[in-house]
N, C-alpha and C positions, 0 to 999 in steps of 0.2 A: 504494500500500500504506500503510496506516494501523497504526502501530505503536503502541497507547495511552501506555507510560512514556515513547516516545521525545519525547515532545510536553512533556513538564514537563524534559529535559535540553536539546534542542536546541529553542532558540528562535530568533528572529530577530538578534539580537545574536549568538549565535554564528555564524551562516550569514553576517553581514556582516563578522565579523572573519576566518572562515574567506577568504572573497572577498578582502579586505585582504590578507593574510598570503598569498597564494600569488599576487597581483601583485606583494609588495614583493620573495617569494621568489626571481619570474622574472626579474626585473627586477633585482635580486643577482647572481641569476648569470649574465645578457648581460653585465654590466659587470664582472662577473671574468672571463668567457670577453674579451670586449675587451681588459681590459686583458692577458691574457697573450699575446692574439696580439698587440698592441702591443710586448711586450718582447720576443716572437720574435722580432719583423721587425725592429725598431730595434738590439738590443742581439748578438741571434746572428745578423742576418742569414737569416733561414730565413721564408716566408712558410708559415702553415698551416693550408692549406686547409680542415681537420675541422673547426678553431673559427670560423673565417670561415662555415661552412656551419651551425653551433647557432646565430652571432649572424643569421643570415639569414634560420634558419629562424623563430627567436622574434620578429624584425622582421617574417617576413613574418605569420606569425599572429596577430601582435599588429593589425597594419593591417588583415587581413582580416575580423578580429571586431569590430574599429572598424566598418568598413563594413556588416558585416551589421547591428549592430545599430543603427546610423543609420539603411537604408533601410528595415528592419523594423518600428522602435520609433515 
């Protein structure tokens, strides 16, 4: 779909900052989810499993789009 104004606002620079800005975003919040399942486990004693399972899942989609776009590109 071709949207004529959209093309004088959204240019390339936008679409590479957007790209930038939602890997520094996820990557923000692996490492706040780590760190507070880090102060569960060390400081309450309490392992937990919900944040173990966002840092796992973000780990794993993160390695997974590595990989596709290696063997694709």
């Amino acid at each position: 779909m071709n949207v004529p104004f959209l093309n004088r606002v959204i240019d390339e620079r936008f679409l590479a900052h957007r790209l930038r800005s939602t890997s520094i975003g996820g990557l923000c919040g692996a490492l706040v989810a780590a760190a507070l399942l880090l102060y569960r486990y060390y400081v309450q004693h309490v392992w937990s499993w919900d944040l173990f399972a966002v840092i796992a899942t973000i780990a794993g989609v993160k390695l997974l789009i590595m990989a596709w776009y290696f063997f694709t590109e």
